[in-house]
RODOGU-576587 format. One record per residue (C-alpha): residue number from 1; residue in three letters; x, y, z. Coordinates in Angstrom, 2 decimals. Layout:
  num  residuo       c1       c2       c3
  NUM      ala        X        Y        Z
...
END
This chain:
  num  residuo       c1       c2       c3
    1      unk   -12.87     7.44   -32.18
    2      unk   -12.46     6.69   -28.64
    3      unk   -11.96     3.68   -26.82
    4      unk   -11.80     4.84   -23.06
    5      unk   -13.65     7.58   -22.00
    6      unk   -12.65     9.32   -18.61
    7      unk   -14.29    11.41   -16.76
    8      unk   -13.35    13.78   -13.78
    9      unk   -14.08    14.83   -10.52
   10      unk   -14.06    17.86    -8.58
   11      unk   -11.96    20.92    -8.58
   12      unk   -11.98    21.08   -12.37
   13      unk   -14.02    24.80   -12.59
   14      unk   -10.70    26.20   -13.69
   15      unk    -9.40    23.77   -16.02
   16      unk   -10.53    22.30   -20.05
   17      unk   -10.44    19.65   -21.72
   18      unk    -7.26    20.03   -22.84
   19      unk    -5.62    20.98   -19.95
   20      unk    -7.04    17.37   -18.64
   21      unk    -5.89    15.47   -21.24
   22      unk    -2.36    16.63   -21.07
   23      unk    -2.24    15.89   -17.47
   24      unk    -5.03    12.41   -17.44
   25      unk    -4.02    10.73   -20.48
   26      unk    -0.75     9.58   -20.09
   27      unk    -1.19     8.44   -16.78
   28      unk    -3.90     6.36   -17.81
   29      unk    -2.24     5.00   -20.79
   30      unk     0.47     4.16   -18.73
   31      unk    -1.48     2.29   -16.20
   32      unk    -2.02     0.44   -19.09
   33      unk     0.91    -0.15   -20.30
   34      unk     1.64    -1.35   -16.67
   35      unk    -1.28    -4.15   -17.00
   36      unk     0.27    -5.58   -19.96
   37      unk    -1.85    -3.72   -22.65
   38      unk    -2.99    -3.19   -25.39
   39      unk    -2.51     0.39   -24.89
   40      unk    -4.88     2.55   -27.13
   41      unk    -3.56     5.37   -29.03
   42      unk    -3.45     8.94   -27.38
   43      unk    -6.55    10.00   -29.79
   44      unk    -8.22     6.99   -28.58
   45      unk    -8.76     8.29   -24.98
   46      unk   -11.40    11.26   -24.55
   47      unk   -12.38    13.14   -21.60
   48      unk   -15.72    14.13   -20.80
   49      unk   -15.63    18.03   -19.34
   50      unk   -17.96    19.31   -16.98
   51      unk   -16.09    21.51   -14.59
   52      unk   -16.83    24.98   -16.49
   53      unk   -20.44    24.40   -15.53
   54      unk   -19.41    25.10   -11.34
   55      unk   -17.16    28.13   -12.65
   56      unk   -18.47    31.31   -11.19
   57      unk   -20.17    33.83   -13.88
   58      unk   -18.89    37.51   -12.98
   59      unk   -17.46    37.71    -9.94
   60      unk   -15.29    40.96    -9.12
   61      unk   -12.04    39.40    -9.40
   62      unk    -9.75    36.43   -10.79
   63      unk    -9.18    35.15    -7.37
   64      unk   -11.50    31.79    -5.87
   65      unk   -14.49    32.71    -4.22
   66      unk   -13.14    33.19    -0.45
   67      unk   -15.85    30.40     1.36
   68      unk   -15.38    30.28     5.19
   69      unk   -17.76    28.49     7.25
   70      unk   -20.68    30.55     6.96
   71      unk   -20.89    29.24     3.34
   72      unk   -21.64    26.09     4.50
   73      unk   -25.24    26.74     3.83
   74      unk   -27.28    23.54     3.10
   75      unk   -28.24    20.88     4.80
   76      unk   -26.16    18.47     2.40
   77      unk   -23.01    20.43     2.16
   78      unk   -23.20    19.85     6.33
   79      unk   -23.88    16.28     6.09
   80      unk   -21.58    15.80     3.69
   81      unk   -19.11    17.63     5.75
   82      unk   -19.75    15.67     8.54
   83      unk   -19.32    12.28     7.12
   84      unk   -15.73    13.11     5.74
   85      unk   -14.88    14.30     9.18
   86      unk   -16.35    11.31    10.62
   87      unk   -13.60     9.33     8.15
   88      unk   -11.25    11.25     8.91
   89      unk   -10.92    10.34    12.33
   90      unk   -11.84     7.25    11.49
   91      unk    -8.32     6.70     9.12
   92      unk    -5.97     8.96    10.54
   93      unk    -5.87     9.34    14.65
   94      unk    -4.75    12.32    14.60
   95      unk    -7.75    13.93    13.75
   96      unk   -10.14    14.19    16.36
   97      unk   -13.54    12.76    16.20
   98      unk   -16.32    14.63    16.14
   99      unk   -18.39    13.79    19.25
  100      unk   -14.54    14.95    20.66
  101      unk   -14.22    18.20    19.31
  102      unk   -16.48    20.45    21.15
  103      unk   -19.91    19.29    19.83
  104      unk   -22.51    17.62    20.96
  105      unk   -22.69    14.84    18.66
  106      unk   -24.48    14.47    15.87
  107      unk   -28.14    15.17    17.35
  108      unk   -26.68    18.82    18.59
  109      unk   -25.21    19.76    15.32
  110      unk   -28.89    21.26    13.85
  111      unk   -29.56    22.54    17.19
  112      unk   -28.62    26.15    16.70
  113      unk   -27.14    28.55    13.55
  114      unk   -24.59    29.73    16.20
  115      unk   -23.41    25.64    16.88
  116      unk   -23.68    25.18    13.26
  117      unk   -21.20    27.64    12.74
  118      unk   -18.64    26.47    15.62
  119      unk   -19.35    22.38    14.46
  120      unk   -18.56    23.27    10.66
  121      unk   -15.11    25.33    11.82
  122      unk   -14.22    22.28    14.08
  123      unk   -14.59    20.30    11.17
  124      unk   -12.66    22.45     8.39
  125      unk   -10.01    22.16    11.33
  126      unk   -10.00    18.96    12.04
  127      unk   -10.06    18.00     7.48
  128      unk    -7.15    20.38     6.76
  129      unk    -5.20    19.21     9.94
  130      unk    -5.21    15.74     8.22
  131      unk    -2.05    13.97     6.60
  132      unk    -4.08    13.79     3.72
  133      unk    -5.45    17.04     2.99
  134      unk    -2.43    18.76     4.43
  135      unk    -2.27    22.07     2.23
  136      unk    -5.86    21.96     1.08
  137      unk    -7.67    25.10     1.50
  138      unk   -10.53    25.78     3.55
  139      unk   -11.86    27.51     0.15
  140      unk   -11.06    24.65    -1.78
  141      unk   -12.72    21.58     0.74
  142      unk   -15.90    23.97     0.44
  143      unk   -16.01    24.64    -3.03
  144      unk   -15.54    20.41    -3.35
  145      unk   -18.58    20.18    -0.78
  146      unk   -20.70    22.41    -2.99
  147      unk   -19.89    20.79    -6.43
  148      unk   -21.00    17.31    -5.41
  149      unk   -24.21    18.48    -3.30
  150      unk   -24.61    20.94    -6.41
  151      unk   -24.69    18.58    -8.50
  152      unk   -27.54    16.36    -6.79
  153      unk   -29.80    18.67    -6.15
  154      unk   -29.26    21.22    -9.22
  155      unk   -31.22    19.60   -12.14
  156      unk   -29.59    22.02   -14.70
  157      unk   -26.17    21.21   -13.78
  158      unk   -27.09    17.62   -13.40
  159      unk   -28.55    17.24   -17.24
  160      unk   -25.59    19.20   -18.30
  161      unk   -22.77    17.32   -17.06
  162      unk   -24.36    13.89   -18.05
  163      unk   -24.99    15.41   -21.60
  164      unk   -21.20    16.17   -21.74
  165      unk   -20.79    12.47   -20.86
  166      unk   -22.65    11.32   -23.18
  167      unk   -21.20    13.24   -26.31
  168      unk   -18.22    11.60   -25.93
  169      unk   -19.12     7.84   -25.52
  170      unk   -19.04     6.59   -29.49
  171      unk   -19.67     3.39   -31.11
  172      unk   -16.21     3.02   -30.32
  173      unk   -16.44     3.54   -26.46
  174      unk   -15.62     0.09   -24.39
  175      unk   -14.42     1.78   -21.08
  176      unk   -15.98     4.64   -18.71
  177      unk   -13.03     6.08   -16.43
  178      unk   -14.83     7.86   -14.08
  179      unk   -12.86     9.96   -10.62
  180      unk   -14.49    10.97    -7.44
  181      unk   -18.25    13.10    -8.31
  182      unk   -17.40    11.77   -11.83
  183      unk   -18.10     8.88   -10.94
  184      unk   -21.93     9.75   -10.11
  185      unk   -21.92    11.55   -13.77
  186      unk   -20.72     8.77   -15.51
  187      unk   -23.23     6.11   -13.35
  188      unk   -26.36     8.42   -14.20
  189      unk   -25.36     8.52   -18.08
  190      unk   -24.79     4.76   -18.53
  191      unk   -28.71     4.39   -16.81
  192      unk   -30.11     6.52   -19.33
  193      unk   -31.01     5.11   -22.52
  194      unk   -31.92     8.33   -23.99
  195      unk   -28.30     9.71   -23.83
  196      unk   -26.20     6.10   -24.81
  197      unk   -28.62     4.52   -26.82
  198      unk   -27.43     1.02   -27.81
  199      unk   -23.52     2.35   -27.31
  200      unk   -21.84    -1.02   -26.19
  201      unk   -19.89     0.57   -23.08
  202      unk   -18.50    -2.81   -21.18
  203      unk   -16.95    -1.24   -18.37
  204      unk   -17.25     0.94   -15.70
  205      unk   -14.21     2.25   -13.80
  206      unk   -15.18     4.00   -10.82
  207      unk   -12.08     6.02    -8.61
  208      unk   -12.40     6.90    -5.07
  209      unk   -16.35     7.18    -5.46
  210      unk   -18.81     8.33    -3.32
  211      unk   -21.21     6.49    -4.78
  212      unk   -21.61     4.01    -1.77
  213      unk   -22.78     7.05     0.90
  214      unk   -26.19     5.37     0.90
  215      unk   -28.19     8.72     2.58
  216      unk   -26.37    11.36     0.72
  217      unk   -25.67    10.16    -2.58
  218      unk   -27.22     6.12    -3.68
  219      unk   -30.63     7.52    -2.72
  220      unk   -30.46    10.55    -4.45
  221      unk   -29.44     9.12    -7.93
  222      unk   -31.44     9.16   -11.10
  223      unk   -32.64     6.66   -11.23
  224      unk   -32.91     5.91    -7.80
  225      unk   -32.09     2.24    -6.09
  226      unk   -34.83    -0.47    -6.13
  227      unk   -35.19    -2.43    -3.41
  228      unk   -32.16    -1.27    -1.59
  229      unk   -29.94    -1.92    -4.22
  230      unk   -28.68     0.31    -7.30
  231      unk   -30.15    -0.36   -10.91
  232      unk   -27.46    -1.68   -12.91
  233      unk   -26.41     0.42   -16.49
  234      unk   -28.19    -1.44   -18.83
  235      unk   -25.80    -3.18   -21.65
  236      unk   -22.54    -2.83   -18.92
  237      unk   -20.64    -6.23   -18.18
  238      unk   -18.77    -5.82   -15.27
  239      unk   -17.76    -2.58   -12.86
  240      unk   -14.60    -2.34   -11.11
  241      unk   -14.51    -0.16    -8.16
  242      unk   -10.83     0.88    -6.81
  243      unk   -10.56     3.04    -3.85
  244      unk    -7.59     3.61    -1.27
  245      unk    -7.98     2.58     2.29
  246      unk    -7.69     6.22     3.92
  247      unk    -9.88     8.14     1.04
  248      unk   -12.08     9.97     2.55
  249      unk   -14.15    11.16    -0.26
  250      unk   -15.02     7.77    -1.16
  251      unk   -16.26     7.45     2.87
  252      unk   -18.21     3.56     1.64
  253      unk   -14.89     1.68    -0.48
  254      unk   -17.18    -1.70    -1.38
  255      unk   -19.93    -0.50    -4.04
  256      unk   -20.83    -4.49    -4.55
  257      unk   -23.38    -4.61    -1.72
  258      unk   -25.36    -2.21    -2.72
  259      unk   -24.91    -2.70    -6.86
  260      unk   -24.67    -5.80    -7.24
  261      unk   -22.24    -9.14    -8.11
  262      unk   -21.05    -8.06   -11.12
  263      unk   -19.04    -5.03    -9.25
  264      unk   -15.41    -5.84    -8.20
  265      unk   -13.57    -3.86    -5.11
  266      unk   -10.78    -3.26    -5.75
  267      unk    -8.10    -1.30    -2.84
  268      unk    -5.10     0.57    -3.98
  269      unk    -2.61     2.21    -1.94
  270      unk    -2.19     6.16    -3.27
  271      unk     0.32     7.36    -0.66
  272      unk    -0.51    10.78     0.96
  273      unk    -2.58    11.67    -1.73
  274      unk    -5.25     9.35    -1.27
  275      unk    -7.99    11.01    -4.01
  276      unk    -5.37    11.74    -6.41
  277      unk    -6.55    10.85    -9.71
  278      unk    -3.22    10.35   -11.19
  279      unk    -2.19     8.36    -8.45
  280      unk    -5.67     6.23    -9.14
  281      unk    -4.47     5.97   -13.04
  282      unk    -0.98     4.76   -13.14
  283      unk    -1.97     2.14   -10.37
  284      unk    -1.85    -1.51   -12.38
  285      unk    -5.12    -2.60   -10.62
  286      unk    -7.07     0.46   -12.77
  287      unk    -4.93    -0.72   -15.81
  288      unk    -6.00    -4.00   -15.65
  289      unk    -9.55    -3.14   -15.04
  290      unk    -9.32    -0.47   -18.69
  291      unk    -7.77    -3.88   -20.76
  292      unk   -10.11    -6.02   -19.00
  293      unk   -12.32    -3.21   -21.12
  294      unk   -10.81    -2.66   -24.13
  295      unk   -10.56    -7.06   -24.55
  296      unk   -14.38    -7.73   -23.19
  297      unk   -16.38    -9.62   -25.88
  298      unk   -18.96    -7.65   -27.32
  299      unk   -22.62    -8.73   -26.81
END
């Protein structure tokens, strides 16, 4: 049964379980291995699948869908577009800001459809320009913008994915692995009672998460914050949080402030890919934070 859960993040539409754990669980394990152990067994590591439930239903070819910048529809895909932009600039200088690119700041980009269009073109310039994202796909930064604001405001999707989660935390289960939106899936299942039960999950292992963007994401969880700060998972004894410096995705890198003491902050360094999740894995700080896990007392 497994020991370590993990669960993923965007992008995943085209791949399976499988195909994850070929590519997730030996990095992990050897993150492990890294931190000194002990190193659970290959069978003991499951991963929770959700991607198949953002994979287009019978489209006219085998190719991805072909988003430009009109299919930046909602108002959260443009926020959320907006605030990677915005951290962009902020990490690499040379992307330009974007009260420097053409707009008119962020009170001007609502004004029109027409400035919509130009800001949201500015922006998928300014992302794919960036050392980090150097390669990506104006296709593929949109289809990532409409997975996580899919997620949060699709109920379906949203009881689906955490149901996934769920089925795969055991009696066994000491550590949640969580990357990137996965990390909002995996937060959201450990809240709800109905769908762990008295599970004894001890740790939470969140990668490059976006859970600290307090507008577009820690206000919109289920359940949502009290008082300005994030319930905590009922049963969970500590969180570790690792993000790089320059990951964008994660925009907010120190989760403690808004989820309490218990949550550690943890920076890695990923290299030019800074949202990698293998690159998140085989770092020793995650591997420490999984045995820190797997050796927790139980309660």
């Amino acid at each position: 049964m497994s020991k370590v859960v993990f669960v993923h993040g965007v992008g995943k539409q085209y791949a399976s379980e499988d195909s994850l754990a070929r590519d997730v669980v030996p990095e992990l394990l050897g993150g492990v291995r890294l931190a000194g152990g002990p190193v659970p067994a290959y069978e003991e590591v499951a991963i929770a699948f959700y991607g198949d439930l953002f994979r287009p239903r019978g489209t006219r070819s085998g190719l991805d869908l072909p988003y430009d910048e009109g299919d930046v529809e909602t108002d959260e895909e443009f926020a959320l577009l907006m605030a990677w932009w915005a951290e962009a600039a902020r990490v690499d200088p040379a992307v330009p800001a974007p009260d420097r690119a053409g707009t008119r700041g962020p009170a001007g980009w609502t004004a029109s459809q027409a400035l919509r269009l130009d800001t949201v073109r500015a922006a998928l310039d300014a992302l794919t320009g960036a050392r980090c994202l150097r390669g990506v796909l104006d296709r593929a930064l949109i289809g990532s913008l409409k997975q996580l604001a899919g997620y949060l405001t699709d109920d379906t999707v949203r009881q689906a994915a955490r149901s996934r989660v769920a089925a795969r935390i055991t009696a066994d289960t000491r550590v949640v692995v969580a990357h990137s939106l996965g990390s909002v899936v995996a937060y959201e299942t450990l809240c709800d009672p109905g769908l762990v039960g008295d599970r004894d999950v001890r740790v939470l292992v969140t990668l490059g998460s976006p859970l600290g963007m307090r507008a577009l994401v820690t206000n919109r969880l289920d359940p949502a914050p009290e008082g300005g700060r994030g319930v905590w998972p009922k049963g969970l004894r500590f969180w570790t949080n690792i993000a790089d410096s320059t990951d964008i995705v994660s925009v907010v890198r120190e989760l403690r402030p808004l989820f309490g003491e218990w949550v550690t902050d943890v920076p890695v360094c990923n290299g030019s890919h800074m949202h990698d999740a293998t690159r998140y894995l085989t770092a020793v700080e995650t591997g420490r934070a999984v045995v820190a896990g797997l050796l927790s007392s139980p309660r």
